[in-house]
mmJSON file of the N, C-alpha and C atoms, coordinates in Angstrom:
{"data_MODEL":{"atom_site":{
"group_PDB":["ATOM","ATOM","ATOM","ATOM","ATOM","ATOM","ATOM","ATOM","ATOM","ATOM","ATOM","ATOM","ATOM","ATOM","ATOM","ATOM","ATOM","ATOM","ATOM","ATOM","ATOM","ATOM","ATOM","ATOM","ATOM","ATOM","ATOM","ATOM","ATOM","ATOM","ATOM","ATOM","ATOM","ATOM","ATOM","ATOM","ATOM","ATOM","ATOM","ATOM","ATOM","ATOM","ATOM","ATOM","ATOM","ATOM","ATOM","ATOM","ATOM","ATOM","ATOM","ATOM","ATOM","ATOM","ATOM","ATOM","ATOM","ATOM","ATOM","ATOM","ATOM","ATOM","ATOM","ATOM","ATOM","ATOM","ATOM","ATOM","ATOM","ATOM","ATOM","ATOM","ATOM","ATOM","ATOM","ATOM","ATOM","ATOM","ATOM","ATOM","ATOM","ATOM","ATOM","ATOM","ATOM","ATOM","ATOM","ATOM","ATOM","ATOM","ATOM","ATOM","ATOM","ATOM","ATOM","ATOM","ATOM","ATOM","ATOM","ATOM","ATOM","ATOM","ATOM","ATOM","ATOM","ATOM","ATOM","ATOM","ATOM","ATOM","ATOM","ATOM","ATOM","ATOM","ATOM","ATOM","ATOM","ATOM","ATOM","ATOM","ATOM","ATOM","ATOM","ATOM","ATOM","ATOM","ATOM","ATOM","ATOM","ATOM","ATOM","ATOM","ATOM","ATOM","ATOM","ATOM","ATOM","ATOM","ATOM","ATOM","ATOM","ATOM","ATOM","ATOM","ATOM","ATOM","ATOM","ATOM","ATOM","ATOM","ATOM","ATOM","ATOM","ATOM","ATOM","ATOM","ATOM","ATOM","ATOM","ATOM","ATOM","ATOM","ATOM","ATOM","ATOM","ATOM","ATOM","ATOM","ATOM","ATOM","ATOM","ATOM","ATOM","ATOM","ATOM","ATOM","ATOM","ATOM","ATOM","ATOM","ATOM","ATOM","ATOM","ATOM","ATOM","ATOM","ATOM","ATOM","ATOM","ATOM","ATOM","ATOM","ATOM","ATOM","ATOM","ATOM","ATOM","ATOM","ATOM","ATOM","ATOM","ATOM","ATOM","ATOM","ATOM","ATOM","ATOM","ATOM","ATOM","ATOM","ATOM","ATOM","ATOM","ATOM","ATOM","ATOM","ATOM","ATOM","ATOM","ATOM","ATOM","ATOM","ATOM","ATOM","ATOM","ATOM","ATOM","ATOM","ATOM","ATOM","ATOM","ATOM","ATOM","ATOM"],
"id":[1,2,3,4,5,6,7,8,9,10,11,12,13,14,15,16,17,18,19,20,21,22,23,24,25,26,27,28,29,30,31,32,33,34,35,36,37,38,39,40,41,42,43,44,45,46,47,48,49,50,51,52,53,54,55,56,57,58,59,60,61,62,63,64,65,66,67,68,69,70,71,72,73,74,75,76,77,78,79,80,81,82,83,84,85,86,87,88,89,90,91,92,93,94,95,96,97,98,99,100,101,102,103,104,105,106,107,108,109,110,111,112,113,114,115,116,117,118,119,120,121,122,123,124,125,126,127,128,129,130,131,132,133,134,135,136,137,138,139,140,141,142,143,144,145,146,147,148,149,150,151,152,153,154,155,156,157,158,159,160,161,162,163,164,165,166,167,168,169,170,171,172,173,174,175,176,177,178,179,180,181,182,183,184,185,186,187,188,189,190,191,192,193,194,195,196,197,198,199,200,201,202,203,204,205,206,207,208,209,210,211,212,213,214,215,216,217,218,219,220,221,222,223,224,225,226,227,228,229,230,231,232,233,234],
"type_symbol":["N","C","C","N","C","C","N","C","C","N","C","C","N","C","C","N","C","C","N","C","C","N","C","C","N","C","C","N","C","C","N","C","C","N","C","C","N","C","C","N","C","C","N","C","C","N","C","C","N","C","C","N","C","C","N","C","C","N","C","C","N","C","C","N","C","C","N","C","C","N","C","C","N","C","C","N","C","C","N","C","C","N","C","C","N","C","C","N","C","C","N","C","C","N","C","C","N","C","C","N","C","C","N","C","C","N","C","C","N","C","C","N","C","C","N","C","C","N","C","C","N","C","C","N","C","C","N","C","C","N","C","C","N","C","C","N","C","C","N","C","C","N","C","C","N","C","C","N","C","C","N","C","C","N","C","C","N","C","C","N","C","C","N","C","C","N","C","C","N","C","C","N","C","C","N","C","C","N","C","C","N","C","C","N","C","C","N","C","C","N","C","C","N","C","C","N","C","C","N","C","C","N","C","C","N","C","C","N","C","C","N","C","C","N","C","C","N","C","C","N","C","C","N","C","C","N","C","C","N","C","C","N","C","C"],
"label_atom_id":["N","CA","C","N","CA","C","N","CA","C","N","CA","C","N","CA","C","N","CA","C","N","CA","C","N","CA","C","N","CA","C","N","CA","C","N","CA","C","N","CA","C","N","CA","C","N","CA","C","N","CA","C","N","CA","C","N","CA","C","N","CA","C","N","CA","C","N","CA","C","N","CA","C","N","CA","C","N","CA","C","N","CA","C","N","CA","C","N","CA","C","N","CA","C","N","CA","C","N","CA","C","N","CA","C","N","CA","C","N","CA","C","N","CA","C","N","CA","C","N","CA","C","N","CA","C","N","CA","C","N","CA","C","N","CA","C","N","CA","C","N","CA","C","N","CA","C","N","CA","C","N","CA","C","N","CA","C","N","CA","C","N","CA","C","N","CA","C","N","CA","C","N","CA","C","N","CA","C","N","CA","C","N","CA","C","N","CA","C","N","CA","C","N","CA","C","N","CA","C","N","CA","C","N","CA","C","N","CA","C","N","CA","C","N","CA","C","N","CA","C","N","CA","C","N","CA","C","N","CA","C","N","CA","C","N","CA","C","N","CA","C","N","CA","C","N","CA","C","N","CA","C","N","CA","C","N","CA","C","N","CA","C","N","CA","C","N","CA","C","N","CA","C"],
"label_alt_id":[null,null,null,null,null,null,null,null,null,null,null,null,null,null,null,null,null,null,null,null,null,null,null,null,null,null,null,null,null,null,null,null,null,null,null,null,null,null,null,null,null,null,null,null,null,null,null,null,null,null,null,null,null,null,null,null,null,null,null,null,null,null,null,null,null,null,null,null,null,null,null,null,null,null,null,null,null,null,null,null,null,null,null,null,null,null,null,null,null,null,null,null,null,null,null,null,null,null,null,null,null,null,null,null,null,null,null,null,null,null,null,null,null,null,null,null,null,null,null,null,null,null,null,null,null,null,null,null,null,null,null,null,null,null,null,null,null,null,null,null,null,null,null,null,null,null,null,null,null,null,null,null,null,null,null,null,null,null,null,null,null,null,null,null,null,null,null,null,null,null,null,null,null,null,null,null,null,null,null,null,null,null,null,null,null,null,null,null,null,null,null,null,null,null,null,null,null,null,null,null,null,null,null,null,null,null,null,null,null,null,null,null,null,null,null,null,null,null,null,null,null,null,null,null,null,null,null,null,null,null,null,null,null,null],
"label_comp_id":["UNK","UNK","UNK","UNK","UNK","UNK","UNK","UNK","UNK","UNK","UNK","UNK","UNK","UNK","UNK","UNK","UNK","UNK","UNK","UNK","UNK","UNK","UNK","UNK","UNK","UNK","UNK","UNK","UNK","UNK","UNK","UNK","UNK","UNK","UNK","UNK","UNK","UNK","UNK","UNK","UNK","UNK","UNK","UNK","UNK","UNK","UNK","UNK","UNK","UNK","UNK","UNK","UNK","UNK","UNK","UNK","UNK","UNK","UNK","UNK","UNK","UNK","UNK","UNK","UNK","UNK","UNK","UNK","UNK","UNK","UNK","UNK","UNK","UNK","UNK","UNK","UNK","UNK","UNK","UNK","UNK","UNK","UNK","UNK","UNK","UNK","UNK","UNK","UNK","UNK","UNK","UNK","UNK","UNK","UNK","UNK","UNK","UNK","UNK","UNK","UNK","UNK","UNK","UNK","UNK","UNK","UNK","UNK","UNK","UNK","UNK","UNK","UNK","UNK","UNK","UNK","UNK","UNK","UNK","UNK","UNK","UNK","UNK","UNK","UNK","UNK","UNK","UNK","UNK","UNK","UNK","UNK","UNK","UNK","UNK","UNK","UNK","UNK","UNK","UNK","UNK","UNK","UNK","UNK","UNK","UNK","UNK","UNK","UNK","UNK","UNK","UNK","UNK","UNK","UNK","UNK","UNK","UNK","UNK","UNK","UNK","UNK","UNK","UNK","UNK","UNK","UNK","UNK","UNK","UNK","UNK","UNK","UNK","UNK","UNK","UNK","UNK","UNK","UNK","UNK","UNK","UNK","UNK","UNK","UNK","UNK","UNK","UNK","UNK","UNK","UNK","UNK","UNK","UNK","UNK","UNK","UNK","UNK","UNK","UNK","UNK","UNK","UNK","UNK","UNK","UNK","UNK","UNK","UNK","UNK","UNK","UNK","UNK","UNK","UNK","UNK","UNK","UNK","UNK","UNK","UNK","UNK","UNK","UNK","UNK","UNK","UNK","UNK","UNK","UNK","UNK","UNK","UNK","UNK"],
"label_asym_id":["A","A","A","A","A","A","A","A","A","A","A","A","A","A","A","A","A","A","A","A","A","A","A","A","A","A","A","A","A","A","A","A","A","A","A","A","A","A","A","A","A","A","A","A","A","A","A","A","A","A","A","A","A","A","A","A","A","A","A","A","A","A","A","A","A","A","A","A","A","A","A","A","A","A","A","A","A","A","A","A","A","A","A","A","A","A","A","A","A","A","A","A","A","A","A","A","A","A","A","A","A","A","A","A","A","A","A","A","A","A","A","A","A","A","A","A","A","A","A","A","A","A","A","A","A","A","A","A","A","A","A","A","A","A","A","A","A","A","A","A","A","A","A","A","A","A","A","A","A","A","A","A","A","A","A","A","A","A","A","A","A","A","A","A","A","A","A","A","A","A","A","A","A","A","A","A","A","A","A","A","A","A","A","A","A","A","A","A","A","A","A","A","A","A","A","A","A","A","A","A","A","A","A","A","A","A","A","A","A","A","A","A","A","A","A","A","A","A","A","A","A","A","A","A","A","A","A","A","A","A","A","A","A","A"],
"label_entity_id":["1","1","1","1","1","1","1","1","1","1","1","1","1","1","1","1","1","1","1","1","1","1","1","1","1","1","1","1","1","1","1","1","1","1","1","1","1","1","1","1","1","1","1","1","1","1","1","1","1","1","1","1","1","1","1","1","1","1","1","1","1","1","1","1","1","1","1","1","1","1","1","1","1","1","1","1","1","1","1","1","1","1","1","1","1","1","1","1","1","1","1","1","1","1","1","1","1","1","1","1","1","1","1","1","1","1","1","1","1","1","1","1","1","1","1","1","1","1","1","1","1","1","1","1","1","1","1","1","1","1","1","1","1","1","1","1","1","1","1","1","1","1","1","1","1","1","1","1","1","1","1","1","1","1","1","1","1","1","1","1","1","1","1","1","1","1","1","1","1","1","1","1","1","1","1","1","1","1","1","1","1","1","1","1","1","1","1","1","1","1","1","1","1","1","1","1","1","1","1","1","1","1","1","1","1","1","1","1","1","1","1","1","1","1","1","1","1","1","1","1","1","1","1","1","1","1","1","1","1","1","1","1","1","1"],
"label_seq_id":[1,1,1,2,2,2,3,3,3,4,4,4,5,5,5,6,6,6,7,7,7,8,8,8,9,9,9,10,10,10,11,11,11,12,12,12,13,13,13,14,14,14,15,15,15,16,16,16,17,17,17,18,18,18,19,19,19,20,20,20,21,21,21,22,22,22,23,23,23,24,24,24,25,25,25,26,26,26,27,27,27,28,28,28,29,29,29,30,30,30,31,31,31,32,32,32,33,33,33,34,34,34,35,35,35,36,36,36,37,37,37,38,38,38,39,39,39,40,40,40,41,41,41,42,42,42,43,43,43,44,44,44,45,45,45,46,46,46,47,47,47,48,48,48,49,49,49,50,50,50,51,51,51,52,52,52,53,53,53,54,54,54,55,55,55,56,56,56,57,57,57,58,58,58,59,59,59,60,60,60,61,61,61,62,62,62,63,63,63,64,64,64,65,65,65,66,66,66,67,67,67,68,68,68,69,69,69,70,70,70,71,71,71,72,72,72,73,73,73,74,74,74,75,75,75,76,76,76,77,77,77,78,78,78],
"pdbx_PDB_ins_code":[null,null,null,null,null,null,null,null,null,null,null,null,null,null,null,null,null,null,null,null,null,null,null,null,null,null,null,null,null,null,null,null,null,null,null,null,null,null,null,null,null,null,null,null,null,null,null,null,null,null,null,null,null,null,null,null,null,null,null,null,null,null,null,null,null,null,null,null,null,null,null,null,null,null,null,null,null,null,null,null,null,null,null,null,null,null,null,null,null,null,null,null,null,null,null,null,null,null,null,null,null,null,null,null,null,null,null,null,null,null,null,null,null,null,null,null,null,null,null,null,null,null,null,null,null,null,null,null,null,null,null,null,null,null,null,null,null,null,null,null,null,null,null,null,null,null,null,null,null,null,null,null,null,null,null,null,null,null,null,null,null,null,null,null,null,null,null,null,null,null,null,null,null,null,null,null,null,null,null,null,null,null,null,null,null,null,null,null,null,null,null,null,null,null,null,null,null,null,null,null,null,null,null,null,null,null,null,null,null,null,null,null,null,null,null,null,null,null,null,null,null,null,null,null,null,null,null,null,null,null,null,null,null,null],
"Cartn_x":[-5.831,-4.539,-3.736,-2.964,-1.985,-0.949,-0.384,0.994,1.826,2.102,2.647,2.797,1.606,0.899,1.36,1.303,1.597,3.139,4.09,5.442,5.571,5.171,5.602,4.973,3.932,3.172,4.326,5.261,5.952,6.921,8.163,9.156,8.573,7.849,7.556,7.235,6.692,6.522,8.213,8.852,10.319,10.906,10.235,11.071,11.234,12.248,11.874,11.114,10.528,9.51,9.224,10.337,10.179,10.102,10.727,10.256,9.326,8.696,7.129,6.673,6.354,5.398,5.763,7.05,6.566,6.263,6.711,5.993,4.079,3.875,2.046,1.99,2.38,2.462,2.392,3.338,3.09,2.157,2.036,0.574,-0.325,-0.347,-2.008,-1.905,-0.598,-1.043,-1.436,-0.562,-0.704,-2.352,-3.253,-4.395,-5.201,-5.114,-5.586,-5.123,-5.938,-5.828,-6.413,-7.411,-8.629,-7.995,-6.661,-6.174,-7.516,-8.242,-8.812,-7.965,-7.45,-6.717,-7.698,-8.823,-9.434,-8.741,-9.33,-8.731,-7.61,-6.565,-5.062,-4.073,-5.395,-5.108,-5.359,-6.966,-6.873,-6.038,-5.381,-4.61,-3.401,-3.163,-1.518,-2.25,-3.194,-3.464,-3.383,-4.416,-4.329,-2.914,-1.626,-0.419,0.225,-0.072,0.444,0.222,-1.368,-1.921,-1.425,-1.188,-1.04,0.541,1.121,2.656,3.063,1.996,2.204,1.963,0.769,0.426,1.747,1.8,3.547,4.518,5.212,5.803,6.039,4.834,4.313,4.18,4.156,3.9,2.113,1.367,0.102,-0.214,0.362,-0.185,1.352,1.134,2.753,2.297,3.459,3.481,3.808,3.239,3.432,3.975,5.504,5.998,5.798,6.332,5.981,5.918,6.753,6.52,5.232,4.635,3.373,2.614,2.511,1.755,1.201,2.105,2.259,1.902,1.836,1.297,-0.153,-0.752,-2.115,-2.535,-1.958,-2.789,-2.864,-1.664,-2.073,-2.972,-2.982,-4.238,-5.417,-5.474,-6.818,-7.175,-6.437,-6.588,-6.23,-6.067,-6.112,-7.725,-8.371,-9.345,-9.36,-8.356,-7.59,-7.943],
"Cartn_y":[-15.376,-15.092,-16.384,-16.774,-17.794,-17.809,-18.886,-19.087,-18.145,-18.189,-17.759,-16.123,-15.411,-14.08,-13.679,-14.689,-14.414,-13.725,-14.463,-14.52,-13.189,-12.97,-11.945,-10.567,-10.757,-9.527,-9.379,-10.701,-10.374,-9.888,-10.593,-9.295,-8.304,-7.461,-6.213,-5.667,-6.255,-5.003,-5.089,-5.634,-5.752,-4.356,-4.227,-2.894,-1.896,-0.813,0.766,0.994,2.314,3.044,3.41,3.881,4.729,3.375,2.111,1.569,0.272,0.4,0.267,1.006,2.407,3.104,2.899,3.027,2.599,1.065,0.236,-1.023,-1.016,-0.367,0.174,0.748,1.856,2.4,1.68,1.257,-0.18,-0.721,-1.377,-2.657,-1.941,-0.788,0.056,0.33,1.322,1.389,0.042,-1.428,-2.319,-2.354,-2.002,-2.65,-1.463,-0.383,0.089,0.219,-0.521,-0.835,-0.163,0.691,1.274,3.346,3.681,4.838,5.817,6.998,7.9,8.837,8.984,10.119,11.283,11.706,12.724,13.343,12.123,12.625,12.596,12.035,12.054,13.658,14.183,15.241,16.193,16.281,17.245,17.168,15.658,16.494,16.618,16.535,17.022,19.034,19.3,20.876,21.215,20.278,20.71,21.005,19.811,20.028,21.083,21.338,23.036,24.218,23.848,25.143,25.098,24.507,24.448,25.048,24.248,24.299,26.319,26.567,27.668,28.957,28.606,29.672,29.333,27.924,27.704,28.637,28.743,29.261,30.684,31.305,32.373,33.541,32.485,33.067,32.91,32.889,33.116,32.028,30.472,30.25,30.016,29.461,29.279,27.433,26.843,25.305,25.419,24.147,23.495,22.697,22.795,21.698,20.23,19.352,17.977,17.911,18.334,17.481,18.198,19.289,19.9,18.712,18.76,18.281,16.749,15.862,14.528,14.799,15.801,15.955,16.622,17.234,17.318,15.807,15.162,14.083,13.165,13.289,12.269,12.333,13.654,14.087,13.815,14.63,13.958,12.587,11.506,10.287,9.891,10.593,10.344,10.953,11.645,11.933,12.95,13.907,15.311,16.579],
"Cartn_z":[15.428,14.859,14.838,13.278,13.627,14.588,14.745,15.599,14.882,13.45,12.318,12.763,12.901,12.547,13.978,15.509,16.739,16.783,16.242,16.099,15.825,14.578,13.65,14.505,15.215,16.016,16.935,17.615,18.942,18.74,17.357,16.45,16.747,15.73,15.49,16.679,17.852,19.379,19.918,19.316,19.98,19.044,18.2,17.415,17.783,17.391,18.265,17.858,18.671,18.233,16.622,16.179,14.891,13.788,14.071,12.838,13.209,14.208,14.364,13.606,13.766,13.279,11.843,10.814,9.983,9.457,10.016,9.745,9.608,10.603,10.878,9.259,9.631,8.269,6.629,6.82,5.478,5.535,6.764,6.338,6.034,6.726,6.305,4.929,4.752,3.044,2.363,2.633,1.781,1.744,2.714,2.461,1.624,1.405,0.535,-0.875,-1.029,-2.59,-3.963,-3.28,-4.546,-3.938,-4.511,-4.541,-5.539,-4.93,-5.538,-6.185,-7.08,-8.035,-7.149,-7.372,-6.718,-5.429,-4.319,-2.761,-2.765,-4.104,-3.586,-4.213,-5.073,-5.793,-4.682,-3.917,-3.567,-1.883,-1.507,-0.345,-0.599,-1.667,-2.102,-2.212,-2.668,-2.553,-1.221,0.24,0.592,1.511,1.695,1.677,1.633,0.884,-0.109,0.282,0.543,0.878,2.46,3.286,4.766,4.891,4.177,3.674,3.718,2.77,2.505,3.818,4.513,5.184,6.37,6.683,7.592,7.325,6.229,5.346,5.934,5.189,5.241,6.52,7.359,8.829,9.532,8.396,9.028,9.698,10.146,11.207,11.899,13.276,13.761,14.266,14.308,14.45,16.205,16.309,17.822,17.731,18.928,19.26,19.513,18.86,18.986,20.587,21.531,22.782,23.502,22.889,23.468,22.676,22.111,20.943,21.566,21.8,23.096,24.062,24.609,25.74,25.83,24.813,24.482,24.306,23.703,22.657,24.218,24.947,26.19,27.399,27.402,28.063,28.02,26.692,26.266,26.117,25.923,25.866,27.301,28.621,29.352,30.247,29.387,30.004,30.75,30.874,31.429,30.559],
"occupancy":[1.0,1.0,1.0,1.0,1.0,1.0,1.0,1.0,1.0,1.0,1.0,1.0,1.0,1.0,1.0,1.0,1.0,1.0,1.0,1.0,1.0,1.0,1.0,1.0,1.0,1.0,1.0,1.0,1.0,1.0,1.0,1.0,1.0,1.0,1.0,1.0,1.0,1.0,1.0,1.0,1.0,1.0,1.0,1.0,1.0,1.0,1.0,1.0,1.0,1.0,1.0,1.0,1.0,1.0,1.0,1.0,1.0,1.0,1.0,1.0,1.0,1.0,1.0,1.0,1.0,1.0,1.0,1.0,1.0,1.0,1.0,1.0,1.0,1.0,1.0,1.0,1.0,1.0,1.0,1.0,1.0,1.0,1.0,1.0,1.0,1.0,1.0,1.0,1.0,1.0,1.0,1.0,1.0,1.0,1.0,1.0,1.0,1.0,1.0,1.0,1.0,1.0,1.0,1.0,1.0,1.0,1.0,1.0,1.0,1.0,1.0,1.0,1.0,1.0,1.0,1.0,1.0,1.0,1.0,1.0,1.0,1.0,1.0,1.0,1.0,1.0,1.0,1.0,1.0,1.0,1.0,1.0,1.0,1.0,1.0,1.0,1.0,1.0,1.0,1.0,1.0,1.0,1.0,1.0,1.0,1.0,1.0,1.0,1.0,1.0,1.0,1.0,1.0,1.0,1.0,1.0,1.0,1.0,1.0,1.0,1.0,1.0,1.0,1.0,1.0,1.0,1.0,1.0,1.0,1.0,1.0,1.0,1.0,1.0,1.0,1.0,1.0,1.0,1.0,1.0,1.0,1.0,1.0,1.0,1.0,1.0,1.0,1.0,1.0,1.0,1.0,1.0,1.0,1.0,1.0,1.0,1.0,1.0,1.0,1.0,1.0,1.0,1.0,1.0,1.0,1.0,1.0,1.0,1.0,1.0,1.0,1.0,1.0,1.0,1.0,1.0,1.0,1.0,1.0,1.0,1.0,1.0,1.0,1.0,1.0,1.0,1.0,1.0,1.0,1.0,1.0,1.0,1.0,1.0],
"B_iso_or_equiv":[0.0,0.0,0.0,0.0,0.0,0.0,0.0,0.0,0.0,0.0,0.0,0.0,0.0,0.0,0.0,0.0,0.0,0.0,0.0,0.0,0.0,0.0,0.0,0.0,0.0,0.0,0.0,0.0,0.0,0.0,0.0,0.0,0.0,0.0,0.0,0.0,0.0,0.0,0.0,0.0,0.0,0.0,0.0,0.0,0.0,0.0,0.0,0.0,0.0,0.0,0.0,0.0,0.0,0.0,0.0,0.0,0.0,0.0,0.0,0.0,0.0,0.0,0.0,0.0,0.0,0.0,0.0,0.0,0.0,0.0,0.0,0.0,0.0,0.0,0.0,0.0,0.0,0.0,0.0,0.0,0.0,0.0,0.0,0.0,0.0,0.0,0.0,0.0,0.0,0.0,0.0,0.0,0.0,0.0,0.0,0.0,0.0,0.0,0.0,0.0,0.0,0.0,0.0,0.0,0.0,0.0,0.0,0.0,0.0,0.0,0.0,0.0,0.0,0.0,0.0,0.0,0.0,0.0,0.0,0.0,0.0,0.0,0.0,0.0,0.0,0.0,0.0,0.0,0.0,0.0,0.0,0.0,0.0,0.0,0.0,0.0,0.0,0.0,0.0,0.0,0.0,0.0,0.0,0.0,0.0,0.0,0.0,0.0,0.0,0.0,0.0,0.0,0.0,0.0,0.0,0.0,0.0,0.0,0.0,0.0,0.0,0.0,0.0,0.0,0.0,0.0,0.0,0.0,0.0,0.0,0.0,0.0,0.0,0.0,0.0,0.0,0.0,0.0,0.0,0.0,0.0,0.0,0.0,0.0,0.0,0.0,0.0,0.0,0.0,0.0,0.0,0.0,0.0,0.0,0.0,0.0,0.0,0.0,0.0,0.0,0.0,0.0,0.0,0.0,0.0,0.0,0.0,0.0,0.0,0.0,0.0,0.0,0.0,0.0,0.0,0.0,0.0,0.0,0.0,0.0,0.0,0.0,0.0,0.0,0.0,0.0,0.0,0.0,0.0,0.0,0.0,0.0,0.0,0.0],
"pdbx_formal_charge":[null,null,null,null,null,null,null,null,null,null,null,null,null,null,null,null,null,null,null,null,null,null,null,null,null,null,null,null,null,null,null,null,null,null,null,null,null,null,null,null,null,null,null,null,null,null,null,null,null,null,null,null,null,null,null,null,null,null,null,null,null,null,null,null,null,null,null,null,null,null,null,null,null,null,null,null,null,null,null,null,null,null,null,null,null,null,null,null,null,null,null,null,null,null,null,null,null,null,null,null,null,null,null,null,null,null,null,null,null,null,null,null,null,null,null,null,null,null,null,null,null,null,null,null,null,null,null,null,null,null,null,null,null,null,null,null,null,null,null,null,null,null,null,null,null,null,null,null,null,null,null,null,null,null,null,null,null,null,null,null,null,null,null,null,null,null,null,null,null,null,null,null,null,null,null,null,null,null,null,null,null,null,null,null,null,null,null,null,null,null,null,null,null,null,null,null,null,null,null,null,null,null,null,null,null,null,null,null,null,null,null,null,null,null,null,null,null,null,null,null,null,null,null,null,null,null,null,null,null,null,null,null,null,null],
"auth_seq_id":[1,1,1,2,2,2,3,3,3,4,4,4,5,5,5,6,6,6,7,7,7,8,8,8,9,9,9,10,10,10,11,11,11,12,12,12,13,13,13,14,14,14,15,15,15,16,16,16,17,17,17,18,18,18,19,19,19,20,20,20,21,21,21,22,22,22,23,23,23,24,24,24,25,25,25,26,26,26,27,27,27,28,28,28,29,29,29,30,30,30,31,31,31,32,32,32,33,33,33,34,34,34,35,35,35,36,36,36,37,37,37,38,38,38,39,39,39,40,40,40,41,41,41,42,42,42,43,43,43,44,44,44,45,45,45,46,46,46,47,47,47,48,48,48,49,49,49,50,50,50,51,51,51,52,52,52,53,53,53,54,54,54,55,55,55,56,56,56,57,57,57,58,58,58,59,59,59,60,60,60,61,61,61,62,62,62,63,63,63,64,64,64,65,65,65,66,66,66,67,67,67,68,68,68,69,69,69,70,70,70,71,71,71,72,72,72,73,73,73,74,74,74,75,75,75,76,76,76,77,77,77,78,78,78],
"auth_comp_id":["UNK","UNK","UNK","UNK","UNK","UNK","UNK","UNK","UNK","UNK","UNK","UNK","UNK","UNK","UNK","UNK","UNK","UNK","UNK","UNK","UNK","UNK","UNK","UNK","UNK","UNK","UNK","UNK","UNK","UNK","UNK","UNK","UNK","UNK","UNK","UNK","UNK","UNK","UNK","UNK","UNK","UNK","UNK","UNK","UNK","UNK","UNK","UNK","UNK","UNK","UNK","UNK","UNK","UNK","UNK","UNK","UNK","UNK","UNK","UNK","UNK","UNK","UNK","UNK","UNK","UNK","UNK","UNK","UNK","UNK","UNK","UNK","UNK","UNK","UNK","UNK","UNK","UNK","UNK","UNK","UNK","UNK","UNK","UNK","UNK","UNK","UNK","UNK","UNK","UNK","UNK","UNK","UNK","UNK","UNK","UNK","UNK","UNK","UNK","UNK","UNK","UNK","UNK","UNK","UNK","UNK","UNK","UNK","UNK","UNK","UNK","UNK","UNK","UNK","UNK","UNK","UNK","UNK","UNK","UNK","UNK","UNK","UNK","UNK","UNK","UNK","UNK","UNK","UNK","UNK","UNK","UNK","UNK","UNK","UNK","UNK","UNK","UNK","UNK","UNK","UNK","UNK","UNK","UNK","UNK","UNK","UNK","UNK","UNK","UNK","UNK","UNK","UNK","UNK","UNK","UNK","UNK","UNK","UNK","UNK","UNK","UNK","UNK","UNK","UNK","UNK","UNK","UNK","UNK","UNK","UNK","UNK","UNK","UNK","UNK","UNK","UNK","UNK","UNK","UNK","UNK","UNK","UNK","UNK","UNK","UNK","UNK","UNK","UNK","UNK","UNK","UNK","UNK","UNK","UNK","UNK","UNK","UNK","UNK","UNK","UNK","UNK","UNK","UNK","UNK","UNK","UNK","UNK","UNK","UNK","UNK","UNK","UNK","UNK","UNK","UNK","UNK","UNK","UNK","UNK","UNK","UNK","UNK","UNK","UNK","UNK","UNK","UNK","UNK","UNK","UNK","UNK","UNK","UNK"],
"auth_asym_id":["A","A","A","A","A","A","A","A","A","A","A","A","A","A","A","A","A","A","A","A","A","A","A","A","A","A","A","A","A","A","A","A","A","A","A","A","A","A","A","A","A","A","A","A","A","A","A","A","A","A","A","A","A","A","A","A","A","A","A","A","A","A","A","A","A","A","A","A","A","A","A","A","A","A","A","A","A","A","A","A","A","A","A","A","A","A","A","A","A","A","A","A","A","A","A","A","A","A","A","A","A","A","A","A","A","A","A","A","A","A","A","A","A","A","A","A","A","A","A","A","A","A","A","A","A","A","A","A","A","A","A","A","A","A","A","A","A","A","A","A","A","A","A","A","A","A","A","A","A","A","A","A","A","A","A","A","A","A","A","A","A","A","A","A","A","A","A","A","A","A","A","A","A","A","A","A","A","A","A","A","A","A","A","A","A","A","A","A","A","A","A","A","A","A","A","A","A","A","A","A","A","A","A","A","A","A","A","A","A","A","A","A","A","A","A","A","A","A","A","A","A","A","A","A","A","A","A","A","A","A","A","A","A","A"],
"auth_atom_id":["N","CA","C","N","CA","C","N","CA","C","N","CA","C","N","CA","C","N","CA","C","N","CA","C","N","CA","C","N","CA","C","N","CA","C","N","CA","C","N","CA","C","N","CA","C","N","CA","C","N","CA","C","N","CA","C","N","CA","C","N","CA","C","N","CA","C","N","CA","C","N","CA","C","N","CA","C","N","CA","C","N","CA","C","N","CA","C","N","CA","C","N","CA","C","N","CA","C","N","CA","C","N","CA","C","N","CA","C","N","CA","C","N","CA","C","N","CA","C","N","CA","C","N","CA","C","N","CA","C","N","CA","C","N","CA","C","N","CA","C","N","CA","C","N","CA","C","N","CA","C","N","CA","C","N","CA","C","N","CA","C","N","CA","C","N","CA","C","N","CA","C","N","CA","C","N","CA","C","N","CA","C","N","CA","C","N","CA","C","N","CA","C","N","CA","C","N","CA","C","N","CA","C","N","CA","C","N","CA","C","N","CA","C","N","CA","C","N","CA","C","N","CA","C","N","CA","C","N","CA","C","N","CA","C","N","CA","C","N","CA","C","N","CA","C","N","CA","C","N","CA","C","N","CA","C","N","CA","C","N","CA","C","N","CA","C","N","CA","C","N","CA","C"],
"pdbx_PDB_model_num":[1,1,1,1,1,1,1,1,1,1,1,1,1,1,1,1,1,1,1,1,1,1,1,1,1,1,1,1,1,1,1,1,1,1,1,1,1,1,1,1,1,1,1,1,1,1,1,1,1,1,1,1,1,1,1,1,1,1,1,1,1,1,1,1,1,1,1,1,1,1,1,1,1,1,1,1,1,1,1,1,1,1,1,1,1,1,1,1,1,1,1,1,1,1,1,1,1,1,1,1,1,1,1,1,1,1,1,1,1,1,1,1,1,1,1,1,1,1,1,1,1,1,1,1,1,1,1,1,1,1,1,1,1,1,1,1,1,1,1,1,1,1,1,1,1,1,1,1,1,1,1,1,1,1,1,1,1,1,1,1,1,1,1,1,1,1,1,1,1,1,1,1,1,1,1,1,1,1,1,1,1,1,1,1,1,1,1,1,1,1,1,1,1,1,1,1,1,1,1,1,1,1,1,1,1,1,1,1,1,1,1,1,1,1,1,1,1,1,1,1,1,1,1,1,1,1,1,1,1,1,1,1,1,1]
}}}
């Protein structure tokens, strides 16, 4: 990594949380470059379709702070 590329890594861990993640966010999209009309068609359906059964009632959503606390578990090996 440059001196250049070092800098700019040590900004961005100084950021809050939320616009870290989208900074992450950007660079990743920037690097995809070859967009499939196909896969971008069908997860806008499947969006929709998820959207809908939410909606709907047929499934029920989990709280974000459960939700963190699954994901840390498990990445804690728990």
């Amino acid at each position: 990594m440059t001196e250049r590329t070092q800098e700019l890594l040590q900004k961005a861990l100084s950021l809050p949380d939320n616009e870290r993640a989208e900074l992450a966010g950007s660079l990743i999209a920037s690097l995809d470059t070859n967009i499939d009309p196909d896969v971008d068609a069908a997860w806008q359906a499947e969006i929709a379709r998820r959207a809908d059964e939410v909606r709907s009632g047929g499934v029920s959503t989990v709280p974000w702070p459960e939700v963190q606390k699954k994901a840390r578990a498990l990445l804690d090996g728990k």
